[in-house]
N, C-alpha and C positions, 0 to 999 in steps of 0.2 A: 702377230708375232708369236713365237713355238716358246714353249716353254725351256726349253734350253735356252734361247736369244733371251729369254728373261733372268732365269738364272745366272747367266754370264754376265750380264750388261748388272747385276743385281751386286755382286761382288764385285766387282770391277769398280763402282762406286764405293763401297766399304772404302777402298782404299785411297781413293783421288778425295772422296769428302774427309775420311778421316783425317787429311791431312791438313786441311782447309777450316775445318771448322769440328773440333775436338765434340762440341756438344752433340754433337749429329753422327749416332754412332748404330750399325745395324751390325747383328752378328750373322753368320751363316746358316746356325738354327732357327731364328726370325723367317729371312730369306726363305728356306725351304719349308719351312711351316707352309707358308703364303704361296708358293709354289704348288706342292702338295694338295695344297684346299683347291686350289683353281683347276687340279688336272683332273682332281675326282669329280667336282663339279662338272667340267666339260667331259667325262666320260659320262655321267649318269646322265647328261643331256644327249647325247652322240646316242646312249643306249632308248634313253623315248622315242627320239627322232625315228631310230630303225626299226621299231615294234610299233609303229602306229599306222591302224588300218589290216595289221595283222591278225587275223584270229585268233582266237584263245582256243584253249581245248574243249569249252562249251561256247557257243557262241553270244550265251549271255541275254537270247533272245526268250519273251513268253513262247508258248509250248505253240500259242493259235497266233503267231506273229504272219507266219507265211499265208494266213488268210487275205492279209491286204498287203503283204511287204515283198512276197514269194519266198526262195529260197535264199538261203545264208549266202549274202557275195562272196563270190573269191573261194569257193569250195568246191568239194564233188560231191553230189547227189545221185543216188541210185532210185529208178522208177521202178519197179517191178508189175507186169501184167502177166497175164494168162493170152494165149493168142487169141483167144473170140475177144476179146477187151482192147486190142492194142490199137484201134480209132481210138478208144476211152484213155488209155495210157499216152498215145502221143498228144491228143486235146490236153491232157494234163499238163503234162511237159510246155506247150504252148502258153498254157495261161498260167503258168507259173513263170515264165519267161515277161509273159506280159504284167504279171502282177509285182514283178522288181524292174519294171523298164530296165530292163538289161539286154538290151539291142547294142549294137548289131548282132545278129547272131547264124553261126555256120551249122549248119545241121549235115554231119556225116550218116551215110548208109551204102551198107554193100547193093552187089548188082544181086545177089541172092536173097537180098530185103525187101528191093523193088519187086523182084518175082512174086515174092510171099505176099506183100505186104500194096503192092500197086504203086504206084508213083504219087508224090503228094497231090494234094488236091488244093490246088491256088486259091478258087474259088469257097473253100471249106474254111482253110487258113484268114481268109478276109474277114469271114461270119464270124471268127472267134477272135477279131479286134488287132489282127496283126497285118502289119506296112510292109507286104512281102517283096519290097524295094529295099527291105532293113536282111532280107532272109538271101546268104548265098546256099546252095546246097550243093555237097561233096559227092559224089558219086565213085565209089573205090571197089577195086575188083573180087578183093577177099577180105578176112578178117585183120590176118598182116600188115594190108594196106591200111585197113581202119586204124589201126593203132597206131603206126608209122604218121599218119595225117593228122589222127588225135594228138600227136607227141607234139605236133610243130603247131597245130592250130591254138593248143593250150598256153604257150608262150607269146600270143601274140596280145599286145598290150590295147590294141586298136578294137577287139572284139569286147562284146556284154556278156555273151552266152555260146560254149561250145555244148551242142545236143548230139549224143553217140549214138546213134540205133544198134540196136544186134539183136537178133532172131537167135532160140534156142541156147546152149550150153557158152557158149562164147567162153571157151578156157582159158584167153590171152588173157581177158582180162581177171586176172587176176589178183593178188594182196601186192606182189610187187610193181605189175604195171599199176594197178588205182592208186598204191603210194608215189609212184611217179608223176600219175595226175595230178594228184593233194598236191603236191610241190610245188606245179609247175602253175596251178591255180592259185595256190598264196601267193607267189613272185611274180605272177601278172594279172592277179586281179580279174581273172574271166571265170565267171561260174562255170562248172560243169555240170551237164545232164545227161546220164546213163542209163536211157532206155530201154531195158532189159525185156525184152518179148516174149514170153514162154521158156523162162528161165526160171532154177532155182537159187536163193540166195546164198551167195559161200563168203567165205573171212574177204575181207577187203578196208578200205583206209576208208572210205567216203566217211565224208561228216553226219550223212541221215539216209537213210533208206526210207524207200515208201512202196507201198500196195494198193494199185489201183484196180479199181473197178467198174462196169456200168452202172449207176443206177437210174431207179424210172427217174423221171423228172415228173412236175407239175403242169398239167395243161394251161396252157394261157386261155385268153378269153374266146369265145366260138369252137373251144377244141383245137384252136392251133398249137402246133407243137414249142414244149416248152423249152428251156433255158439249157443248156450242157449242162449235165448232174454225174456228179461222181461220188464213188464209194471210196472211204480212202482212210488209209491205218497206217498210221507210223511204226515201222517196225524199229527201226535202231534211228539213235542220234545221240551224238557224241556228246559227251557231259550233260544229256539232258533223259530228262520220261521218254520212254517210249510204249508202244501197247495203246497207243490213244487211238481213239475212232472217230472220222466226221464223216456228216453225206451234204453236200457243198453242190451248190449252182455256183455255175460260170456268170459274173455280171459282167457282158462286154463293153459298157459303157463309164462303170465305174472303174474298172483293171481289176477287181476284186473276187472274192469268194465270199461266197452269202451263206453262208452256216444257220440263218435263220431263218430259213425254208425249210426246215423238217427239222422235226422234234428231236433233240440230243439227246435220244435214251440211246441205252445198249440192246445192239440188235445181232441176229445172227447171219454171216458172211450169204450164205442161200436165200435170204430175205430181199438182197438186190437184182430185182430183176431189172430185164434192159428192154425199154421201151422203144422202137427203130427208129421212131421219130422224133426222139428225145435230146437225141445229140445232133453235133453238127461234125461228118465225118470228112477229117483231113487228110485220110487216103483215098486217090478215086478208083472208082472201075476201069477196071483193065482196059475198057473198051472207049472210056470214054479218053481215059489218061492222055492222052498229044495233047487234045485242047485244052483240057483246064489245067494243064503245069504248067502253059506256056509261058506266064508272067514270073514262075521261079526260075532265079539264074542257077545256073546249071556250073560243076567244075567236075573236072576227073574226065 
């Protein structure tokens, strides 16, 4: 019943009881007191209901949450690499995808990406613990497009994770389009990942940025090659520290990041070297590429 139909029907007794029974008497200030309190009440309920699940301006998490939790849901995340790194930087992206099971997940890339960058690598993607029956990949012809697909992908309430690739300067995206991602990621709840490739970092909305890197990994037993190891420094995130540093194995078994495989001192950015057997790379060779993509569904 509306608070009006209360109101009405509220008075409207004042005067049929008053007439009936003298002891039984409500005034109009009573009535709307009672009114009043119920409407604020169901506004301040109407107002929890619509803010919940919504982010705050910090997201309220510890600084080393995305070691086992990934990234903050329902936001935009900025990767940033250097391009000899960008296997290390999309492995990243991967196992933070996988480290908030936030599947299904669309991973857009121009045809200028694939050039650069080779075509994913299925067989790379598996080693690093991801169901690439969960992965569609967007294939779009220029940056315009990327954006265009990002705009519509980000509202889709069905997906876990949209992953943006872009090579070099990517202008579009910029503080107005990332605040139109931020948006469209709070109002449907799909993370974003902006895989920035040989980019440098300018003003934008995303909730964290990061900076990836190679690093060596630890040999496993007989000299086989070890675990996926990154170098990795939070540069900005919203209401929280940033400036922090880890160097972090991939555990594909657990979904996790293992921060307790190298000593947490402070080290200097040139101290990470990259060991070729150390990672598992989820772009392939140009040459090989037909075969081993062929288990990624293809769009565009």
């Amino acid at each position: 019943m509306s608070v009006s139909l209360r109101l009405k029907d509220a008075v409207s007794g004042i005067w049929t009881r008053s007439k009936k029974d003298s002891a039984w008497r409500l005034t109009l200030r009573n009535i709307t007191r009672t009114v009043v309190n119920e409407s604020s009440a169901l506004i301040a309920r109407l107002k929890r209901i619509a803010t919940t699940g919504m982010p705050t301006q910090g997201d309220g998490r510890a600084d080393d949450a995305w070691l086992t939790q990934g990234m903050a849901r329902a936001q935009l995340h900025e990767i940033f690499t250097a391009i000899d790194d960008s296997a290390s930087g999309a492995g990243f992206a991967v196992a933070s995808v996988l480290a908030a099971r936030a599947a299904p997940v669309m991973w857009l890339r121009t045809e200028a990406s694939e050039r650069q960058g080779g075509r994913l690598h299925a067989t790379g993607l598996v080693e690093m613990g991801l169901d690439v029956t969960s992965l569609v990949l967007g294939l779009v012809e220029d940056e315009a497009d990327l954006l265009r697909a990002a705009a519509d992908a980000a509202r889709c309430h069905g997906l876990g994770t949209l992953l943006i690739e872009s090579w070099g300067r990517a202008p579009g995206l910029d503080l107005t389009a990332t605040r139109r991602l931020m948006l469209a990621a709070e109002a449907s709840g799909v993370t974003i990942l902006s895989l920035r490739i040989g980019a440098e970092p300018v003003p934008s909305a995303a909730a964290s940025r990061w900076q990836v890197a190679a690093c060596r990994s630890r040999p496993l037993e007989a000299d086989a090659p070890g675990k996926p190891a990154f170098d990795i420094e939070l540069l900005r995130r919203r209401g929280g520290q940033a400036g922090l540093r880890w160097r972090v194995e991939w555990d594909r078994d657990a979904y996790i990041f293992d921060n307790t495989a190298f000593d947490q001192i402070a080290f200097a950015s040139g101290d990470s070297a990259t060991l070729p057997s150390a990672g598992v790379s989820v772009a392939a060779d140009r040459a090989t590429a037909d075969d081993a993509a062929a288990s990624v569904r293809r769009t565009g």
